[in-house]
mmCIF file of the protein (N, C-alpha, C, O) and its ligand, coordinates in Angstrom:
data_MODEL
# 
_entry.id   MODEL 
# 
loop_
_entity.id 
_entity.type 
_entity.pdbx_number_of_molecules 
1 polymer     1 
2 non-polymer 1 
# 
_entity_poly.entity_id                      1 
_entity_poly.type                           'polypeptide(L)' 
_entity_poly.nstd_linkage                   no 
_entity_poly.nstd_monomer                   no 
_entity_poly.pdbx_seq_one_letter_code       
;(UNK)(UNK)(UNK)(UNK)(UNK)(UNK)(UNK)(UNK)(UNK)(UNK)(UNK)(UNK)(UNK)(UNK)(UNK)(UNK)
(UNK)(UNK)(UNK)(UNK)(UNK)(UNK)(UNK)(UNK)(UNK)(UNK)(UNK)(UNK)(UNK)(UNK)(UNK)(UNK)
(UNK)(UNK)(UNK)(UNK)(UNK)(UNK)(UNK)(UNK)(UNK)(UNK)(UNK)(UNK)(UNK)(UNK)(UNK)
;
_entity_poly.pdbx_seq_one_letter_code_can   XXXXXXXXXXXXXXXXXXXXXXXXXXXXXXXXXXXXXXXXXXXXXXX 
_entity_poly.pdbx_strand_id                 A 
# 
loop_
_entity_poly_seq.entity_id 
_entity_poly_seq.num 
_entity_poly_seq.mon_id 
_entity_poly_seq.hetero 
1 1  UNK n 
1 2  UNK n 
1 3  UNK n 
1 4  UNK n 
1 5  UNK n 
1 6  UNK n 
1 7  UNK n 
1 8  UNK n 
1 9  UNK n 
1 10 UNK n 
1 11 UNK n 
1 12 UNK n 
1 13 UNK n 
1 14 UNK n 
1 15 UNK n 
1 16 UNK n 
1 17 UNK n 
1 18 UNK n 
1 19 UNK n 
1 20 UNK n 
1 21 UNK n 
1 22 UNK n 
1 23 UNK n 
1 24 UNK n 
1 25 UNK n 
1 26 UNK n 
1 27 UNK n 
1 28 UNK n 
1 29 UNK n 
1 30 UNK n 
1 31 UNK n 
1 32 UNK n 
1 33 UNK n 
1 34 UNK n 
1 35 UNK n 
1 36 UNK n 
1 37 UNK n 
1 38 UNK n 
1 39 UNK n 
1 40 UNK n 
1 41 UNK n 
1 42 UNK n 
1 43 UNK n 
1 44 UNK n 
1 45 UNK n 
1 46 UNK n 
1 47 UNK n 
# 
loop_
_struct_asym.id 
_struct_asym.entity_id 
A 1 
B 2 
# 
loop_
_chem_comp.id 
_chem_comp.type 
_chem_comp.mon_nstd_flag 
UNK 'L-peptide linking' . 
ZN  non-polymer         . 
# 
_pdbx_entity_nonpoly.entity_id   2 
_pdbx_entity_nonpoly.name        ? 
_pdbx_entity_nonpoly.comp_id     ZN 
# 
_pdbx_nonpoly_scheme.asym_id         B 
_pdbx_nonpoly_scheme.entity_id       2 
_pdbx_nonpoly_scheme.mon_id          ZN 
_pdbx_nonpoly_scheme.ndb_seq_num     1 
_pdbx_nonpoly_scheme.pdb_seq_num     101 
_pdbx_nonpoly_scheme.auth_seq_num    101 
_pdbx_nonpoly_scheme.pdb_mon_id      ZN 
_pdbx_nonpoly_scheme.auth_mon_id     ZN 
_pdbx_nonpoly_scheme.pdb_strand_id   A 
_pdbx_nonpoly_scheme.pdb_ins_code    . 
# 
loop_
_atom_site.group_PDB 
_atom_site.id 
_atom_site.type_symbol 
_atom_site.label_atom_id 
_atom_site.label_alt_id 
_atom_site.label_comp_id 
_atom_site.label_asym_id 
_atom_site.label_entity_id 
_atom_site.label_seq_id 
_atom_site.pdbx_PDB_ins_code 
_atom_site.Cartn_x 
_atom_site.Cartn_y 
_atom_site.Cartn_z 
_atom_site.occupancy 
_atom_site.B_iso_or_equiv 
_atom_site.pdbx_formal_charge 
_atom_site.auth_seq_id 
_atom_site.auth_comp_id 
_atom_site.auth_asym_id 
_atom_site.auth_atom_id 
_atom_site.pdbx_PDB_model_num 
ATOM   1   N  N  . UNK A 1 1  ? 8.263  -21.402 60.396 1.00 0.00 ? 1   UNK A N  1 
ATOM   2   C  CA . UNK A 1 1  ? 8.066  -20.552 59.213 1.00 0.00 ? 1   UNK A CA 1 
ATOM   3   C  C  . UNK A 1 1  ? 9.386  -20.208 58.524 1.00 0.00 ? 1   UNK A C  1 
ATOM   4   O  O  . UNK A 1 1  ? 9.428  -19.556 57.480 1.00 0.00 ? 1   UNK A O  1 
ATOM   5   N  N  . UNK A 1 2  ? 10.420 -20.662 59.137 1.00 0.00 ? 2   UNK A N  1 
ATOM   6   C  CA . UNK A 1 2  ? 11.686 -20.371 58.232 1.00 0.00 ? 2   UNK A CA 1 
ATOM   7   C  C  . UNK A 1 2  ? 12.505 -21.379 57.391 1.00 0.00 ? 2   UNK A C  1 
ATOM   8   O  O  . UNK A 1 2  ? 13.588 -21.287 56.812 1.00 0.00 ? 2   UNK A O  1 
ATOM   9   N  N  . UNK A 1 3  ? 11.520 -22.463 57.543 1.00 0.00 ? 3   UNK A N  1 
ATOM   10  C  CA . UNK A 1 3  ? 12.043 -23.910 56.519 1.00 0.00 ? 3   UNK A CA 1 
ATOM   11  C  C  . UNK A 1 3  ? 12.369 -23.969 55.247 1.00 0.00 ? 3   UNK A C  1 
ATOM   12  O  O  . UNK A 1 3  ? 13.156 -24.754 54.719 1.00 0.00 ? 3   UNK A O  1 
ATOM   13  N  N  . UNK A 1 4  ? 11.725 -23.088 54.740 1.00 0.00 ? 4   UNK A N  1 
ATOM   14  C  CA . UNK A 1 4  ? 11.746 -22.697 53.157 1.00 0.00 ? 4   UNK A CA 1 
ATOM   15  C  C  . UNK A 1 4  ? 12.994 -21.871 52.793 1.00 0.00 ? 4   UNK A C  1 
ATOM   16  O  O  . UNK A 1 4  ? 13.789 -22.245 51.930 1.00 0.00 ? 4   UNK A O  1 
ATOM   17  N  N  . UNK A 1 5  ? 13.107 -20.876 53.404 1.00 0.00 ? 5   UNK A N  1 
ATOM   18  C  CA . UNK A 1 5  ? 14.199 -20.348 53.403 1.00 0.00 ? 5   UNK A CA 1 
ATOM   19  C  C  . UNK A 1 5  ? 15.989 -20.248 54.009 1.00 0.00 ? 5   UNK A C  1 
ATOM   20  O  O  . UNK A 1 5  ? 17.019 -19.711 53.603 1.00 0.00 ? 5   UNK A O  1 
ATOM   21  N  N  . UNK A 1 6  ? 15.556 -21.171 55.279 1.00 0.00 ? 6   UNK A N  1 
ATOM   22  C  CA . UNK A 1 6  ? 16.770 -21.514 56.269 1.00 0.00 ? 6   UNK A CA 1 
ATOM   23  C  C  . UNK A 1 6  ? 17.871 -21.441 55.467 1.00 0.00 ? 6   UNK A C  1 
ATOM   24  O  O  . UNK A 1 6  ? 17.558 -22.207 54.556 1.00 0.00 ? 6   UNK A O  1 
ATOM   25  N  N  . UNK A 1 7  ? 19.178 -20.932 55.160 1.00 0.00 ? 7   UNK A N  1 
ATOM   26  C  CA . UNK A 1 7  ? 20.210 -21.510 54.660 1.00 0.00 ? 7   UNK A CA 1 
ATOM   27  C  C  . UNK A 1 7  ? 20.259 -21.327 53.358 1.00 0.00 ? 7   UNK A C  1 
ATOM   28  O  O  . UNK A 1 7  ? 21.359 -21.250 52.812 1.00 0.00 ? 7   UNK A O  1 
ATOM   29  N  N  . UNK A 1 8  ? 19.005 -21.218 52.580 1.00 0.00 ? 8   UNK A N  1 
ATOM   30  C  CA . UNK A 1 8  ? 19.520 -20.264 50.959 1.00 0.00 ? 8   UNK A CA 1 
ATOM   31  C  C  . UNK A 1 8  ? 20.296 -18.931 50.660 1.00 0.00 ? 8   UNK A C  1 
ATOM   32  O  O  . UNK A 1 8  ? 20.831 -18.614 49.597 1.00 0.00 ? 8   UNK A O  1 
ATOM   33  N  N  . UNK A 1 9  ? 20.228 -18.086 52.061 1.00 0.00 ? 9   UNK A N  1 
ATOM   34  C  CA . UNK A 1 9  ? 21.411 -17.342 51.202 1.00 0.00 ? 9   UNK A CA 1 
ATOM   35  C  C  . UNK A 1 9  ? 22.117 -17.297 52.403 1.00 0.00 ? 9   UNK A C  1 
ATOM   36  O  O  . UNK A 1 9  ? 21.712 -17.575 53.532 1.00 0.00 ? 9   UNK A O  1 
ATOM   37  N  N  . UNK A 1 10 ? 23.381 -16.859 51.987 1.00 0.00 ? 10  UNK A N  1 
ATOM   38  C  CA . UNK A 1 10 ? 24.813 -16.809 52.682 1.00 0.00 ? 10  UNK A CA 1 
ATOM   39  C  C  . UNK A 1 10 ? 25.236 -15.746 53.477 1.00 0.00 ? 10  UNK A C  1 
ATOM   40  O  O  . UNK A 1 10 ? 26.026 -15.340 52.624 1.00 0.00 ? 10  UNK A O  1 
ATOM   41  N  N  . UNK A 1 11 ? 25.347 -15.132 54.182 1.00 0.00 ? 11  UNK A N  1 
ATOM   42  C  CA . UNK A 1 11 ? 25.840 -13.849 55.263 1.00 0.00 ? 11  UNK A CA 1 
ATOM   43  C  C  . UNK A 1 11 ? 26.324 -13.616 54.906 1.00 0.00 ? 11  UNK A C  1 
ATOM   44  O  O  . UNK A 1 11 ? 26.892 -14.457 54.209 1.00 0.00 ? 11  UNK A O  1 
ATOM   45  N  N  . UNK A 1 12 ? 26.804 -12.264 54.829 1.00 0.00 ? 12  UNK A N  1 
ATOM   46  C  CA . UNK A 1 12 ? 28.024 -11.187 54.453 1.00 0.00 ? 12  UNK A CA 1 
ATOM   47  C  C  . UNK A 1 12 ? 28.427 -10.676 55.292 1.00 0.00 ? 12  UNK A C  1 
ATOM   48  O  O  . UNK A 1 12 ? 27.607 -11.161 56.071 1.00 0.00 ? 12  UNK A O  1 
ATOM   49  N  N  . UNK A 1 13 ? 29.143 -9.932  56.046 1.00 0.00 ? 13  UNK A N  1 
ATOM   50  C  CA . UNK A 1 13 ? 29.896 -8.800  56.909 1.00 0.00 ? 13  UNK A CA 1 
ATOM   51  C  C  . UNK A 1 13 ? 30.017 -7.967  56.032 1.00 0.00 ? 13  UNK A C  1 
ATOM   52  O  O  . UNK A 1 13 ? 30.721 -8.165  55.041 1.00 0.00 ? 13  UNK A O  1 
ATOM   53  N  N  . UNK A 1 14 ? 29.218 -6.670  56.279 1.00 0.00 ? 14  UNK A N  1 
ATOM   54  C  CA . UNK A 1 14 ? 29.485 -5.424  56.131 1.00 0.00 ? 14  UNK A CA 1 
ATOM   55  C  C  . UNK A 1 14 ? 30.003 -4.649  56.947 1.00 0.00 ? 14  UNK A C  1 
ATOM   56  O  O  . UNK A 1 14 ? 29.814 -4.759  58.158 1.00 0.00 ? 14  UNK A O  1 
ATOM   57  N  N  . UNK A 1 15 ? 30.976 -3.449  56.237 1.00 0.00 ? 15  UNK A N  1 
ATOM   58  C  CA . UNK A 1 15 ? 31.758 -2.637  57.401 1.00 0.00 ? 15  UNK A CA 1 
ATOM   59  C  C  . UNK A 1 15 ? 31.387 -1.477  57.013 1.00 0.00 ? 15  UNK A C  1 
ATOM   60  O  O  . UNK A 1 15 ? 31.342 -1.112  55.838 1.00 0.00 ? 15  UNK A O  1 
ATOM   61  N  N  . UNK A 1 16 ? 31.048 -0.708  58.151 1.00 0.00 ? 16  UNK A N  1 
ATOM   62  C  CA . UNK A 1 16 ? 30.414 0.968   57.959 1.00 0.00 ? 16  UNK A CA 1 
ATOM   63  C  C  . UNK A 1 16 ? 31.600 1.939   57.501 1.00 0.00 ? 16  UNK A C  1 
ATOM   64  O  O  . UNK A 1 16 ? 32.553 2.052   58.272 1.00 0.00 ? 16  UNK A O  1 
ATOM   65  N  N  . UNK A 1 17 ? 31.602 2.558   56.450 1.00 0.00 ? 17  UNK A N  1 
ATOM   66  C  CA . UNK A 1 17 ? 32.411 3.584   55.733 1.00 0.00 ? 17  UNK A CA 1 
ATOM   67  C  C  . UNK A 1 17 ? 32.823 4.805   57.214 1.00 0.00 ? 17  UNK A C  1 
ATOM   68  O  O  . UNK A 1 17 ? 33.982 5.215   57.272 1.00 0.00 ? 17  UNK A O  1 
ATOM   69  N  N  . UNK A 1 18 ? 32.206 5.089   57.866 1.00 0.00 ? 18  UNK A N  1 
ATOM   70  C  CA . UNK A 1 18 ? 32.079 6.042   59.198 1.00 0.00 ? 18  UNK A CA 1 
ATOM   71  C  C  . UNK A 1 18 ? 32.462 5.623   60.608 1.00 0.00 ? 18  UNK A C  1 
ATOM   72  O  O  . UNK A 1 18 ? 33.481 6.102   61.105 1.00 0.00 ? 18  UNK A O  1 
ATOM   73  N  N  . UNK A 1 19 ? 31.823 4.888   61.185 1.00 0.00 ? 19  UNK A N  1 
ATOM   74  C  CA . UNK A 1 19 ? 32.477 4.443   62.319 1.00 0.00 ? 19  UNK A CA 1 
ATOM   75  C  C  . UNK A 1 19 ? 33.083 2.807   62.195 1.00 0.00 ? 19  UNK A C  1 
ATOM   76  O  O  . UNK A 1 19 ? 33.604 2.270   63.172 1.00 0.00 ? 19  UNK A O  1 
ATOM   77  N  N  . UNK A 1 20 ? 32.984 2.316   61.270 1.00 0.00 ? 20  UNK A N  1 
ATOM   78  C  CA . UNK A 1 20 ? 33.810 1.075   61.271 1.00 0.00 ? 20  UNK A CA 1 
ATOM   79  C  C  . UNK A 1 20 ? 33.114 0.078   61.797 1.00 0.00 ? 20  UNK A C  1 
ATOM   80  O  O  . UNK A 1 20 ? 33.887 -0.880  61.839 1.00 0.00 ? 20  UNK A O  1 
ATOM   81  N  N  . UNK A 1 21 ? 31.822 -0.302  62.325 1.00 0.00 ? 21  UNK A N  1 
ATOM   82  C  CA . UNK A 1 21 ? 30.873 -1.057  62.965 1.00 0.00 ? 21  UNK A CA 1 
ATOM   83  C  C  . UNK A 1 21 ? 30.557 -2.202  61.855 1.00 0.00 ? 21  UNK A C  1 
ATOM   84  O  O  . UNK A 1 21 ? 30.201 -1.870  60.725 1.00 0.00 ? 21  UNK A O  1 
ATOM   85  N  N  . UNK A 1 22 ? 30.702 -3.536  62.221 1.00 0.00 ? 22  UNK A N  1 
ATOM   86  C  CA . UNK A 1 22 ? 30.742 -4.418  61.096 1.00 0.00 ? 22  UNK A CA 1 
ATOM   87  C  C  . UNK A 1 22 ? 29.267 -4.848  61.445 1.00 0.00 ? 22  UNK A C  1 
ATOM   88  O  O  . UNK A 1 22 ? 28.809 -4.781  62.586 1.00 0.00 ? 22  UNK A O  1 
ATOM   89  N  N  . UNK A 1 23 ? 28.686 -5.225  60.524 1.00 0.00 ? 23  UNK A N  1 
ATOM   90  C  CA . UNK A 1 23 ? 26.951 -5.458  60.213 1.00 0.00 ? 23  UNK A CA 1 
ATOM   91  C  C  . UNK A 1 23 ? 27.122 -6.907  59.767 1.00 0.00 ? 23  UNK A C  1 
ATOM   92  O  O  . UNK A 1 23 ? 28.137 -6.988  59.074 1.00 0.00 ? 23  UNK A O  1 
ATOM   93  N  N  . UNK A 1 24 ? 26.389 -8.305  59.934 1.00 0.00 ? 24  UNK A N  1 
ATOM   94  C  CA . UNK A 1 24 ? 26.279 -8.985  59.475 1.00 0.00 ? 24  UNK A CA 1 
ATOM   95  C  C  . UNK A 1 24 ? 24.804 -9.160  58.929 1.00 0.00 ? 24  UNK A C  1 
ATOM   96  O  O  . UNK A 1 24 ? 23.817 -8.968  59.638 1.00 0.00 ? 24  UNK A O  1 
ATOM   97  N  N  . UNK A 1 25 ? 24.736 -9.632  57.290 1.00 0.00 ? 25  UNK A N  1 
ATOM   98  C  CA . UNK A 1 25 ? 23.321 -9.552  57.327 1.00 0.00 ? 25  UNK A CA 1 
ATOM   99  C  C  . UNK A 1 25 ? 23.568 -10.481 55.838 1.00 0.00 ? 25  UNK A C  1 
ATOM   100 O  O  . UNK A 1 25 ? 24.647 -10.617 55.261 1.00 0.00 ? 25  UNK A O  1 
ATOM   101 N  N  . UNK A 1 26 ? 22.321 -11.023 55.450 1.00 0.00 ? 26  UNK A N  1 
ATOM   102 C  CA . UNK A 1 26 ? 22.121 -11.999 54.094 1.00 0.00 ? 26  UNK A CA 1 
ATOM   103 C  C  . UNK A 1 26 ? 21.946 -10.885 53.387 1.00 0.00 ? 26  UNK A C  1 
ATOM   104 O  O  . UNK A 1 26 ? 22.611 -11.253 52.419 1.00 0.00 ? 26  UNK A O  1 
ATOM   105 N  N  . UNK A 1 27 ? 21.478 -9.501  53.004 1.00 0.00 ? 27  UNK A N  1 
ATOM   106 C  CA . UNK A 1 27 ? 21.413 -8.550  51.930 1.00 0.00 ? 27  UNK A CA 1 
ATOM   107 C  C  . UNK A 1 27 ? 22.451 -7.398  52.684 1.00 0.00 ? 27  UNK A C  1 
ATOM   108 O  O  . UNK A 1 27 ? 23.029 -7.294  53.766 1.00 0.00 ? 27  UNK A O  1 
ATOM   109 N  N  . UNK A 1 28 ? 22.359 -6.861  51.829 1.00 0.00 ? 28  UNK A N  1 
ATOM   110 C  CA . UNK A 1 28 ? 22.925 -5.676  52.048 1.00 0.00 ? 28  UNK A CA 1 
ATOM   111 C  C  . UNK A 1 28 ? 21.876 -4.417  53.061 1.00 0.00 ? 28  UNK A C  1 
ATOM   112 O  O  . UNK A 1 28 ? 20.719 -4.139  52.744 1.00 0.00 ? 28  UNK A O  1 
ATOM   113 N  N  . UNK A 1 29 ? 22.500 -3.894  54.104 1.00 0.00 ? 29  UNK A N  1 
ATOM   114 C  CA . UNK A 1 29 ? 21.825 -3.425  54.952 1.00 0.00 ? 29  UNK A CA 1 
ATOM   115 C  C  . UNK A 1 29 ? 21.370 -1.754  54.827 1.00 0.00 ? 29  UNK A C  1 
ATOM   116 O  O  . UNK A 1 29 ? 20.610 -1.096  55.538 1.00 0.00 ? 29  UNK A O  1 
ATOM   117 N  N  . UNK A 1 30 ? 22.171 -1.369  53.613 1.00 0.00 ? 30  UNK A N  1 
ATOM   118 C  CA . UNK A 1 30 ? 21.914 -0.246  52.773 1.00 0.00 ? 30  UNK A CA 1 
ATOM   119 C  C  . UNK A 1 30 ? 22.328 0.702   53.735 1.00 0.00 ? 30  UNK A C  1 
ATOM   120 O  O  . UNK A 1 30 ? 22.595 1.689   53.050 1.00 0.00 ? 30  UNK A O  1 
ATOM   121 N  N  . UNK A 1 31 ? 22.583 1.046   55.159 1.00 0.00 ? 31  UNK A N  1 
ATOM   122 C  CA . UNK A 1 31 ? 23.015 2.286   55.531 1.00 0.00 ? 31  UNK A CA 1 
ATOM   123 C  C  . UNK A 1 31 ? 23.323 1.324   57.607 1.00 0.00 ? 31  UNK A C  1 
ATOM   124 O  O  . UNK A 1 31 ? 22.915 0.288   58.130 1.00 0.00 ? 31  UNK A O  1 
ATOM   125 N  N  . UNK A 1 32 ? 24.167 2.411   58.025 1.00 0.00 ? 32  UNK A N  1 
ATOM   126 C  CA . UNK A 1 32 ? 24.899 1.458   59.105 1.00 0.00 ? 32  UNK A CA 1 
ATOM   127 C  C  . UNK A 1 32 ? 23.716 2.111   60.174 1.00 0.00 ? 32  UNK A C  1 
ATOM   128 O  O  . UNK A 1 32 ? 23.340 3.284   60.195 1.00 0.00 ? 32  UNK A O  1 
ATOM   129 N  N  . UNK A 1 33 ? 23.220 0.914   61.108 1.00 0.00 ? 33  UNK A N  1 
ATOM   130 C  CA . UNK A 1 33 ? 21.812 1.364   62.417 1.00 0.00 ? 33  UNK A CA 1 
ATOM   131 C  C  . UNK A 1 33 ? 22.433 1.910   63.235 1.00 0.00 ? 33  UNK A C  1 
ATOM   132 O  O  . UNK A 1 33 ? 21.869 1.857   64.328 1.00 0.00 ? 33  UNK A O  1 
ATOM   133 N  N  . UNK A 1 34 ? 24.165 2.886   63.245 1.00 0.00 ? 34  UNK A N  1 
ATOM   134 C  CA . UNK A 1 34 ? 24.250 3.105   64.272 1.00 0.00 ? 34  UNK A CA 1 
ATOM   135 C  C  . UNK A 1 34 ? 24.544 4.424   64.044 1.00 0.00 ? 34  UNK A C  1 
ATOM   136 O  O  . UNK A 1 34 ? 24.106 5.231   64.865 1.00 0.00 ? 34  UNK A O  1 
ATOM   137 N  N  . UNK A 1 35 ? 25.326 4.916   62.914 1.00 0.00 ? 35  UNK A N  1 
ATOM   138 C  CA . UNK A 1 35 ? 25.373 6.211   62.515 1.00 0.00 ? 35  UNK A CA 1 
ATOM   139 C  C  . UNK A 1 35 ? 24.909 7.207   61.371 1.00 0.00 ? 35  UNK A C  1 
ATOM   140 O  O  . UNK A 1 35 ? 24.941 8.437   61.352 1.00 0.00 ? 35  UNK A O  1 
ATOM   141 N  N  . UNK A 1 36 ? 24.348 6.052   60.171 1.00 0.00 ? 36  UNK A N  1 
ATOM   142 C  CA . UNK A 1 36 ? 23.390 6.096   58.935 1.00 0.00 ? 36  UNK A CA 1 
ATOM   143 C  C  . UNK A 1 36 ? 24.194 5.959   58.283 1.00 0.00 ? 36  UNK A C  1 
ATOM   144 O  O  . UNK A 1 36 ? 23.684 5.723   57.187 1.00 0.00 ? 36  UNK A O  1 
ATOM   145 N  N  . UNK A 1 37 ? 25.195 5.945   58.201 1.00 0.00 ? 37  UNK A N  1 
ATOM   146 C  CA . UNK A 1 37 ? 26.540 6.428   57.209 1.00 0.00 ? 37  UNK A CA 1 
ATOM   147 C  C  . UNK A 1 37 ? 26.441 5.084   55.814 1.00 0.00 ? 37  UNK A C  1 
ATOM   148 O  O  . UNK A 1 37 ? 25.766 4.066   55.664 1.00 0.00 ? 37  UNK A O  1 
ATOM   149 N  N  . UNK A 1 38 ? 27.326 5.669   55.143 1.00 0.00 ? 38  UNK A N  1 
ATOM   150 C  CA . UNK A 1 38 ? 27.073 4.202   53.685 1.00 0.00 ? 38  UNK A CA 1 
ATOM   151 C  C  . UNK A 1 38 ? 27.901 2.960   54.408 1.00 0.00 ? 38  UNK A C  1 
ATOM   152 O  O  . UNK A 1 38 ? 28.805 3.324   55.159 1.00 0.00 ? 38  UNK A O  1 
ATOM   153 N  N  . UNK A 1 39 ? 27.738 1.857   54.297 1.00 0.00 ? 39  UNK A N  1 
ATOM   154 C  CA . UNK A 1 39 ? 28.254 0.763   54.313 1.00 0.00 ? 39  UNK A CA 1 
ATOM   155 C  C  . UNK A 1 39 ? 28.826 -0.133  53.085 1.00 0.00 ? 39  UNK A C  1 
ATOM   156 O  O  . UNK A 1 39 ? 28.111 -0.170  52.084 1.00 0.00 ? 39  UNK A O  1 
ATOM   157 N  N  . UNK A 1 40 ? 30.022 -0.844  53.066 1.00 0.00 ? 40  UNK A N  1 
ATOM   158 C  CA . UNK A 1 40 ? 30.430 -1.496  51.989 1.00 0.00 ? 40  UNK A CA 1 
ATOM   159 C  C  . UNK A 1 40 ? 30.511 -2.940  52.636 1.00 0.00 ? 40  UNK A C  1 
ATOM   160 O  O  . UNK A 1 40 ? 30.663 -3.157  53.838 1.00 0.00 ? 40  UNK A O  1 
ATOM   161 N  N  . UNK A 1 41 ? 30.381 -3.903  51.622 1.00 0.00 ? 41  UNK A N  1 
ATOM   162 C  CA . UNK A 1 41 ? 30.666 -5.636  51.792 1.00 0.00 ? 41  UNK A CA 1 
ATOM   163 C  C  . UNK A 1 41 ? 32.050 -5.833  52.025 1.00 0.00 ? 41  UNK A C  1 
ATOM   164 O  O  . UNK A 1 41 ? 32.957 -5.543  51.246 1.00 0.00 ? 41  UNK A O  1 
ATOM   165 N  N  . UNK A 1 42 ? 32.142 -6.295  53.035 1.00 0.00 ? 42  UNK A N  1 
ATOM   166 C  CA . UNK A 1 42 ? 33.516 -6.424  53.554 1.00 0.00 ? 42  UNK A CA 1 
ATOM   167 C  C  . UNK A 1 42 ? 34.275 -7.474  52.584 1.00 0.00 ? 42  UNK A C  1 
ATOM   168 O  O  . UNK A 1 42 ? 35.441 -7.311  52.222 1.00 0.00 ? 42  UNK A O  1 
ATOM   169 N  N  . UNK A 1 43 ? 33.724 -8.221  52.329 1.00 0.00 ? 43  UNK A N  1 
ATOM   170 C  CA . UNK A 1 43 ? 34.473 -9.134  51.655 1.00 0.00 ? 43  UNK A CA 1 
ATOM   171 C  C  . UNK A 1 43 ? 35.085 -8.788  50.530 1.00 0.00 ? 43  UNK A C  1 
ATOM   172 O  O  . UNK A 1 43 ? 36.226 -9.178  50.282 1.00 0.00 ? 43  UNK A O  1 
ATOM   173 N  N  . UNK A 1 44 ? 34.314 -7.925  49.631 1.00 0.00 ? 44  UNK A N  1 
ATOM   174 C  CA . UNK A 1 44 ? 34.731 -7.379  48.454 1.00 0.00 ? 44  UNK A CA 1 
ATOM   175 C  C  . UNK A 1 44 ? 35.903 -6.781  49.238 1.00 0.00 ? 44  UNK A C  1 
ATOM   176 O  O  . UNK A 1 44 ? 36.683 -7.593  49.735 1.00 0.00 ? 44  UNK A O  1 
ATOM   177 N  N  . UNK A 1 45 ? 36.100 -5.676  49.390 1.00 0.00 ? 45  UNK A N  1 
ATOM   178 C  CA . UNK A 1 45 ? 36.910 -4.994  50.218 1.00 0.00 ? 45  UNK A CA 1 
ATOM   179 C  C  . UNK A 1 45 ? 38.747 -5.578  50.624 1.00 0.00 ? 45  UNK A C  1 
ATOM   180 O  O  . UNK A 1 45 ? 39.796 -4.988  50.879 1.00 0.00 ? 45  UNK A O  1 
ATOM   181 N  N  . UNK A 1 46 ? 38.284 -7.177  50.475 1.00 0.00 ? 46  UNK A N  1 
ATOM   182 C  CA . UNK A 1 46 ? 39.274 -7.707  51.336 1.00 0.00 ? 46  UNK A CA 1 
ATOM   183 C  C  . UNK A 1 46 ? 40.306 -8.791  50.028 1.00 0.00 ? 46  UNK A C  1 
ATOM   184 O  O  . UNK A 1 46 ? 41.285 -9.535  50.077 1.00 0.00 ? 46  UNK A O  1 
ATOM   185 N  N  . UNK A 1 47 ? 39.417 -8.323  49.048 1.00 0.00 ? 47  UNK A N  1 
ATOM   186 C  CA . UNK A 1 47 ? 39.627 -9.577  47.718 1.00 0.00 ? 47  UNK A CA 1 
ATOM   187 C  C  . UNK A 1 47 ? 41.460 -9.596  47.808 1.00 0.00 ? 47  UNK A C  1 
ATOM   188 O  O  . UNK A 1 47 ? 42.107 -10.329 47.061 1.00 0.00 ? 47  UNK A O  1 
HETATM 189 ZN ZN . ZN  B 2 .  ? 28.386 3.658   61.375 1.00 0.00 2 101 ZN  A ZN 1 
# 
């Protein structure tokens, strides 16, 4: 069931604004699963 989609979008690393816990995920994970805190796209971050 994941043929259709496999590999259309690209991973990001996100890094939690609060404890620093990096998230990898294809969207944005909107808040960090370990402390709620905001999260930013690391990559931007790193331009
Ligand atoms: Zn956190």
């Amino acid at each position: 069931m994941f043929d259709a989609t496999a590999g259309s979008e690209t991973e990001s690393t996100y890094e939690c604004l609060r404890c620093g816990k990096l998230i990898t995920a294809s969207t944005h994970p909107g808040a960090c699963p370990e402390c709620g805190a905001g999260i930013q796209n690391r990559a931007n971050s790193l331009e």
